[in-house]
C-alpha positions in Angstrom: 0.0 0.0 0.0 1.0 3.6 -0.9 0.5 6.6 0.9 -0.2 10.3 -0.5 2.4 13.1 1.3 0.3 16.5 0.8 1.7 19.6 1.6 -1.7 21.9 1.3 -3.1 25.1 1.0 -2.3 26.3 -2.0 -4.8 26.9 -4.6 -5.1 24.4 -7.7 -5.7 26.5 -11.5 -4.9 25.6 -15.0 -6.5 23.5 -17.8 -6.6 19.6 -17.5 -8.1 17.0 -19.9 -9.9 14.0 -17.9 -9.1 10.5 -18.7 -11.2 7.7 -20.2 -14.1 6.3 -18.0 -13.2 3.7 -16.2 -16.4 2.3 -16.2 -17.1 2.4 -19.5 -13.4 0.9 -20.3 -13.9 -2.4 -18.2 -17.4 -3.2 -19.7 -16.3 -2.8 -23.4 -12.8 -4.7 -22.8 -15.0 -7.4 -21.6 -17.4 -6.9 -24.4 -14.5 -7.0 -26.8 -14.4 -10.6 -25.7 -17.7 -11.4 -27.9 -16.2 -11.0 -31.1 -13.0 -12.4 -33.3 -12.6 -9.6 -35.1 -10.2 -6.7 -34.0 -11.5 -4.2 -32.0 -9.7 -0.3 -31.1 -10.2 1.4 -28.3 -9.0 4.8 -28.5 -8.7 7.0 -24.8 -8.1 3.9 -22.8 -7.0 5.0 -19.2 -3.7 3.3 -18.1 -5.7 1.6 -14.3 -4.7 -1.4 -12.8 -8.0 -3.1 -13.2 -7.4 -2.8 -16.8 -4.1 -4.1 -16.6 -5.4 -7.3 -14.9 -7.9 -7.9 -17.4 -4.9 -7.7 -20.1 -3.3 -9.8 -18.3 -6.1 -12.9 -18.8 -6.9 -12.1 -22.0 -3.1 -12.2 -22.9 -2.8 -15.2 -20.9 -5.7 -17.1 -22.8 -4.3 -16.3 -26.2 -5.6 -13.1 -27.0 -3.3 -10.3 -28.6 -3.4 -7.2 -27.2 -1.4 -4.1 -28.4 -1.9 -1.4 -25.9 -0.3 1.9 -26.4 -0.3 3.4 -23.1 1.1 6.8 -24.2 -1.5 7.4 -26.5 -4.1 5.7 -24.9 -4.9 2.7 -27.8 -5.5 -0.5 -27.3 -5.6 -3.1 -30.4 -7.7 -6.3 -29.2 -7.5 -9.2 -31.5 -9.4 -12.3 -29.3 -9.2 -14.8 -32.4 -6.4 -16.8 -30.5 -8.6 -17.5 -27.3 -8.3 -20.5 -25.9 -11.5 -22.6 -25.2 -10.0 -23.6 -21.6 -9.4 -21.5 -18.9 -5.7 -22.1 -18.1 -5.4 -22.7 -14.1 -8.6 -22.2 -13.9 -8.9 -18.9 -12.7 -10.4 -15.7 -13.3 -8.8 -12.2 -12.4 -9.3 -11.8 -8.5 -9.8 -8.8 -6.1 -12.1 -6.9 -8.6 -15.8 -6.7 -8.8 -15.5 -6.4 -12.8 -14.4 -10.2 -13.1 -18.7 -10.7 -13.1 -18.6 -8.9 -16.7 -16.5 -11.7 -18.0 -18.9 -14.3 -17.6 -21.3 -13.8 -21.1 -18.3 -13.7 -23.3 -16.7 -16.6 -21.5 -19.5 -18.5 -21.3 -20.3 -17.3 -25.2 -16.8 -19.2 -26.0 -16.8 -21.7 -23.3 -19.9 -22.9 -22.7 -19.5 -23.9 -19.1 -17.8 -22.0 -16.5 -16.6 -22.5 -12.6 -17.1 -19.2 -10.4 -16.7 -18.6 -6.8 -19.9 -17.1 -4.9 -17.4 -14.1 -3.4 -16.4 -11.7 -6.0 -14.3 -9.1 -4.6 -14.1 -5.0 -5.0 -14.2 -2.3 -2.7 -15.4 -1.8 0.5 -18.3 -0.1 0.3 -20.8 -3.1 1.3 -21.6 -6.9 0.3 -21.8 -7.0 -3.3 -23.9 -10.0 -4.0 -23.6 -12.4 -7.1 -27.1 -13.9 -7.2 -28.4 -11.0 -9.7 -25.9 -11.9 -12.1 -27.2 -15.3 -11.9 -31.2 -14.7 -12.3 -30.3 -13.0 -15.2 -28.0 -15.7 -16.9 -31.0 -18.1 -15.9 -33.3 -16.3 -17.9 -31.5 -16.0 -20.4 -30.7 -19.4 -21.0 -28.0 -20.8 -19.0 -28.1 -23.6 -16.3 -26.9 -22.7 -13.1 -25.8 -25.4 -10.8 -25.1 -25.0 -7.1 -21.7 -26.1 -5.0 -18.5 -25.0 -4.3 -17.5 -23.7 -6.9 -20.7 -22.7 -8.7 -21.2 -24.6 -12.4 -22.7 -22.1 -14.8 -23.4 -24.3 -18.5 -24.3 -22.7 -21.7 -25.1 -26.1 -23.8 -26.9 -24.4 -26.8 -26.4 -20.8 -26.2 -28.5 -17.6 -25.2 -32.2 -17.4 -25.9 -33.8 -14.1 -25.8 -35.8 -13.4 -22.4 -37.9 -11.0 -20.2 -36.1 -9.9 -16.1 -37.1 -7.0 -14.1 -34.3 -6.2 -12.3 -35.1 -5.7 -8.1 -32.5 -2.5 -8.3 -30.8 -0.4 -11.1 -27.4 -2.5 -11.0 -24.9 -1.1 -13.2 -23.4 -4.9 -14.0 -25.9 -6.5 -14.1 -27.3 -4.5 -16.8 -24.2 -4.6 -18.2 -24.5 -8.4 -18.1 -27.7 -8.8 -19.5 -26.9 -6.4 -22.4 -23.6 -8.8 -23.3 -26.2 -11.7 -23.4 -29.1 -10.5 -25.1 -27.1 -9.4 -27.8 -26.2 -12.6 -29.0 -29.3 -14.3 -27.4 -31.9 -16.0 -29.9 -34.8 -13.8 -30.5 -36.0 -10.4 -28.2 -35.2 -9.6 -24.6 -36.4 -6.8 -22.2 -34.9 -5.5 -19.6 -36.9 -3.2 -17.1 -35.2 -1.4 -14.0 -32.0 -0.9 -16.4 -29.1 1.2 -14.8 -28.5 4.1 -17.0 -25.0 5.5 -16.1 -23.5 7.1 -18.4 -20.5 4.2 -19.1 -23.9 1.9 -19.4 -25.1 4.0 -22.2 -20.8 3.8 -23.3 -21.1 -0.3 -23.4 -24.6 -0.1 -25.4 -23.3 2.1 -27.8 -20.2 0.4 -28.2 -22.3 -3.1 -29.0 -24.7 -1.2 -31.0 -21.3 -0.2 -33.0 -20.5 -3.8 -33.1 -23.8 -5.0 -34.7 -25.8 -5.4 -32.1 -29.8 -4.2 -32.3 -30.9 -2.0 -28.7 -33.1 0.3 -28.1 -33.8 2.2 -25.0 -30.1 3.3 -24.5 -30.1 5.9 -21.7 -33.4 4.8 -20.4 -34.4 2.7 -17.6 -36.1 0.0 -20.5 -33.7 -1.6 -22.8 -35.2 -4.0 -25.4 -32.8 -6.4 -27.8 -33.3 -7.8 -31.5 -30.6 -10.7 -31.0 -28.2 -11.3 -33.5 -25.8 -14.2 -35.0 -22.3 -12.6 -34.5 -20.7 -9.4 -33.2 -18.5 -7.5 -35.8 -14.8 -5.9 -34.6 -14.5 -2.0 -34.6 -12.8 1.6 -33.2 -14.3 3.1 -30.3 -13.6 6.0 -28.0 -14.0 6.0 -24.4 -16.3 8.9 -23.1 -13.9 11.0 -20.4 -14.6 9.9 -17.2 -17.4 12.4 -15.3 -16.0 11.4 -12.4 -12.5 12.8 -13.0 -14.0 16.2 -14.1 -16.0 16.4 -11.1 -12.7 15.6 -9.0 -10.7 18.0 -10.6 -13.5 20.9 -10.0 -14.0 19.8 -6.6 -10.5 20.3 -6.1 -10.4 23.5 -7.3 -13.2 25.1 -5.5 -11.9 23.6 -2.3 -8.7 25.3 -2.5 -10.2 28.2 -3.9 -8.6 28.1 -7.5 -9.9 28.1 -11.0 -9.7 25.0 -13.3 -11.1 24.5 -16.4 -12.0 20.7 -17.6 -11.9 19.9 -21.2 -14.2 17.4 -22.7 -16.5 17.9 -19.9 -19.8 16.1 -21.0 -21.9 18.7 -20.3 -25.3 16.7 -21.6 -24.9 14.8 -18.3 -24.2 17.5 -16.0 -27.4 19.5 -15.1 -27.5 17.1 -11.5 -24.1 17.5 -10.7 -24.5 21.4 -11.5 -27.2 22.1 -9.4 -25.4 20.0 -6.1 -22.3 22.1 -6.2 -24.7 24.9 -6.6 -26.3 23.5 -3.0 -22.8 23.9 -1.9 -22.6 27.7 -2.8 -19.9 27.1 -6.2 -20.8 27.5 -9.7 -20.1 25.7 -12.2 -20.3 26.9 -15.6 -19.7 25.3 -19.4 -18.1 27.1 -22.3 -17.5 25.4 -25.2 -17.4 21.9 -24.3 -15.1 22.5 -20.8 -16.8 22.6 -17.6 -15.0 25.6 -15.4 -14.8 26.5 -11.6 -14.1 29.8 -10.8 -11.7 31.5 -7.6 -13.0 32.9 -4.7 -16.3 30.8 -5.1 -19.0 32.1 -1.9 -19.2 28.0 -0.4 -22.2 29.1 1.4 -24.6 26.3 1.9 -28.2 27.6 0.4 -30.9 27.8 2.7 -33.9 25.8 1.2 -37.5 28.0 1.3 -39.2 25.0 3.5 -36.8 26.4 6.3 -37.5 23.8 8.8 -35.6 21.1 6.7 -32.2 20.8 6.7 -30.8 21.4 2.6 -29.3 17.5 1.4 -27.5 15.9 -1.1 -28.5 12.7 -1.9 -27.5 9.6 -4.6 -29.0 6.9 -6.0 -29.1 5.0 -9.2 -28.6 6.8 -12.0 -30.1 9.7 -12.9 -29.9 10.4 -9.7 -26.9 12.4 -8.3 -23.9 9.6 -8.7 -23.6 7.5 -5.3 -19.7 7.8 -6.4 -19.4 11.3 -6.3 -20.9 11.6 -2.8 -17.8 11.6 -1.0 -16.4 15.0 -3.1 -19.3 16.9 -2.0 -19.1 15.8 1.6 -15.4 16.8 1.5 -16.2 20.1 -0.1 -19.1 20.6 2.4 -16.5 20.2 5.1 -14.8 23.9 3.8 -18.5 25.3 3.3 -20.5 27.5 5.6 -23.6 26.0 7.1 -24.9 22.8 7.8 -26.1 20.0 4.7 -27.4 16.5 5.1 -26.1 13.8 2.9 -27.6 10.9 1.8 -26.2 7.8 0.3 -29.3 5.3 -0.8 -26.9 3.1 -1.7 -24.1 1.2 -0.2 -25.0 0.3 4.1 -21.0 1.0 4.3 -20.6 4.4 2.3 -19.7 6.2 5.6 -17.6 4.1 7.5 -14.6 6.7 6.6 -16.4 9.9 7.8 -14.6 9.4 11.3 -11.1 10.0 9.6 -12.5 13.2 8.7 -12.4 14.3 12.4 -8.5 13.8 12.1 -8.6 17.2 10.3 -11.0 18.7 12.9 -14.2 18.2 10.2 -17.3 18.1 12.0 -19.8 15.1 11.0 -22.1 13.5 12.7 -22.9 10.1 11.1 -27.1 9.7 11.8 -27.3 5.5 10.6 -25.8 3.8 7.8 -27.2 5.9 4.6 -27.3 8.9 6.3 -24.7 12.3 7.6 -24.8 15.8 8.4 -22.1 17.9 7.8 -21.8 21.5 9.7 -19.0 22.7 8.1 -16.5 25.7 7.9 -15.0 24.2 11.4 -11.1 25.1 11.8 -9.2 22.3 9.9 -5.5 21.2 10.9 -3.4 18.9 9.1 -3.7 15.0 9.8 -2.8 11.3 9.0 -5.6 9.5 8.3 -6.4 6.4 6.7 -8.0 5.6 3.8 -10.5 2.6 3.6 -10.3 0.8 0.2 -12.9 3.1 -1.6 -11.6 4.9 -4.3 -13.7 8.5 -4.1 -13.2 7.9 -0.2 -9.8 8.4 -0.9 -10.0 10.9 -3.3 -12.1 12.9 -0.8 -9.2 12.6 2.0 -6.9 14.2 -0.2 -9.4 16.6 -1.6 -9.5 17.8 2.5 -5.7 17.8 2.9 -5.3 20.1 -0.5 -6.8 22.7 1.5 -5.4 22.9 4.4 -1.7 24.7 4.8 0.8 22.1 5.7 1.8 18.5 5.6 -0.6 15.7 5.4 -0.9 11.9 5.3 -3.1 10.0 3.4 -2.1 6.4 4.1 -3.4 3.5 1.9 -4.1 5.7 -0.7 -3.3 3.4 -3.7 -6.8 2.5 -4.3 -7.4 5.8 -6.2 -5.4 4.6 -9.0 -8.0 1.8 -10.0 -9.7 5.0 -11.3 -7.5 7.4 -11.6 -4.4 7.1 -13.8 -1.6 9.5 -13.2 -3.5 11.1 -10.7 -0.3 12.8 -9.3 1.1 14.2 -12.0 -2.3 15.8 -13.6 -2.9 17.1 -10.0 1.3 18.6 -10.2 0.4 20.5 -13.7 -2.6 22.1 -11.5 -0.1 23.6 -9.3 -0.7 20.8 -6.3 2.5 19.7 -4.0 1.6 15.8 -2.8 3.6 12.5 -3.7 3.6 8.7 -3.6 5.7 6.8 -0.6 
């Protein structure tokens, strides 16, 4: 494990270009998988997670040119194997799941352990993936490890989904694709890297409508073609790199911003008394933004923030606004309807002298503006947990730890140096 050395208080400004969505990069590398023909992804972020899954493919036979300077990757899957050597899948990610409708696509039976693994943010549970594999086809077969057989291939099917899951949409987009005849699926995620992957399979021959909605409908089809496709800039970057300049109290400007998905994300930096503006394609934050928490009219309530499934405000991005709120003046309530563990690093916030009182498992309030003092603190192994911790230590003069701090780089390639060219002082140890 790593640890982020920031020496704080100085305002962050310049111009900075995000990176390729993660999320939508994992998804169509696994999608990639469907076809034997070569696909190019163009924008690929250089993450670890990503590096793992080039590892197995590379490992099974594929061939995989990836120019990490420019950001290409040339994917040519024609020499998988039909055997998975050891026996093994990629471990300690939650993204392995995404690999099952190709594999089982190529393989036709698959062994998979019950406990994927990820971050920390609560029990990620497997049996969704499953329902949906069911219905579409495959036999699932209990012990230890799980049997999932694909004898005669996907047939089209109907699920409701119990939640939006971004996978297992995901999933059930990989398999209806391919899948004899139509499928539905209702209670579809609708990120925006979901909307990526459907596009991306659309580009690859694949008949969807719905894209963006929370209904997706598929016209199977007998093969998937090979292609180039670009990876959407990751909204969560831009929304780092604004929230870390209106904590510090500089002025950066985000190219490539997305602004078509930003009205949300807007209006709950607006909540936090910064505006946000767009100007030809870059989202900007200004200097010397007010960070005075806006009173609501009903005045007995307190003014909140809170995430769910898309197109909801982004569960992910939760922690940036709590760690901005911590600098504003007033009082906000945050509420995470997501993960029963998205709070359990709000007590390394007090290390800085951040007031926040945690009201149950989905729930804070942050009264804000409180002196703040530099701190070691740990991060838990949640990527925009960490981010946040840093995000807190940018703004305060002096030296600060941020130990365990690795985990941002399963998102966040080069996040250092782009963070350097904005005028930051912090380094690996």
């Amino acid at each position: 494990m790593a640890d982020l050395i920031v020496q704080g208080g100085k305002p962050l400004s310049g111009s900075i270009v995000p990176s390729g969505n993660k999320n939508s990069a994992l998804p169509i590398l696994c999608a990639s998988l469907l076809t034997d023909e070569r696909v190019t992804l163009l924008n690929v972020p250089e993450i670890t997670d990503l590096e793992k899954l080039v590892g197995f493919f590379r490992q099974q036979g594929s061939h995989i040119d990836w120019d990490k300077g420019s950001g290409t990757m040339r994917i040519d899957h024609s020499g998988f194997r039909p055997n998975l050597a050891n026996h093994e899948l990629p471990q300690d990610m939650r993204s392995t799941v995404l690999l099952y409708p190709a594999l089982l696509v190529r393989l036709r039976r698959l062994s998979i352990s019950a406990n994927s693994q990820g971050c920390s943010l609560g029990v990620r549970e497997i049996d969704p993936h499953l329902e949906i594999l069911s219905t579409l086809g495959a036999d699932v077969r209990e012990g230890h490890p799980l049997e999932i057989l694909l004898p005669d291939g996907f047939r089209g099917g109907r699920h409701w989904c119990d939640y939006m899951s971004v996978t297992v949409t995901e999933n059930f987009a990989m398999c209806a694709a391919l899948a004899r005849g139509d499928s539905t699926l209702i209670n579809a995620a609708s990120e925006p890297h979901v909307q990526d992957l459907c596009s991306v399979l659309v580009g690859m021959g694949a008949r969807i409508t719905g894209i963006g909605t929370s209904q997706l409908s598929f016209s199977g089809v007998e093969k998937l073609h090979g292609g180039t496709f670009t990876i959407n800039s990751d909204y969560h970057e831009i929304v780092t790199f604004l929230a870390l300049g209106a904590i510090t109290g500089g002025e950066v400007r985000v190219e490539k911003a997305l602004p078509h998905h930003f009205d949300l994300i807007v209006r709950a930096f607006a909540k936090l008394g910064v505006t946000i503006s767009h100007e030809d394609g870059a989202a900007l934050v200004r200097p010397h933004q007010r960070r005075i928490i806006e009173t609501p009219f009903t005045a007995n309530l307190l003014p909140k923030i809170e995430a769910a499934p898309w197109p909801y405000f982004s569960v992910d991005l939760l922690p940036l606004m709590i760690a901005l709120a911590v600098r504003c003046e007033g009082t906000i309530h945050f509420w995470n309807k997501v993960y029963e563990n998205g709070f359990s690093w709000i007590p390394e916030l007090a290390k800085f002298g951040a007031h926040a009182v945690v009201s149950d498992p989905h729930r804070i309030i942050v009264f804000g503006n409180r002196p703040l003092y530099p701190a070691t603190v740990d991060s838990p192994y949640v990527i925009r947990a960490a981010v946040a911790l840093t995000m807190v230590a940018a703004s305060i003069p002096g030296r600060s730890i941020v130990r365990n701090a690795d985990v941002i780089r399963r998102a966040h390639p080069r996040f250092v140096e782009n963070l350097r060219t904005l005028g930051a002082e912090l380094e690996w140890k």
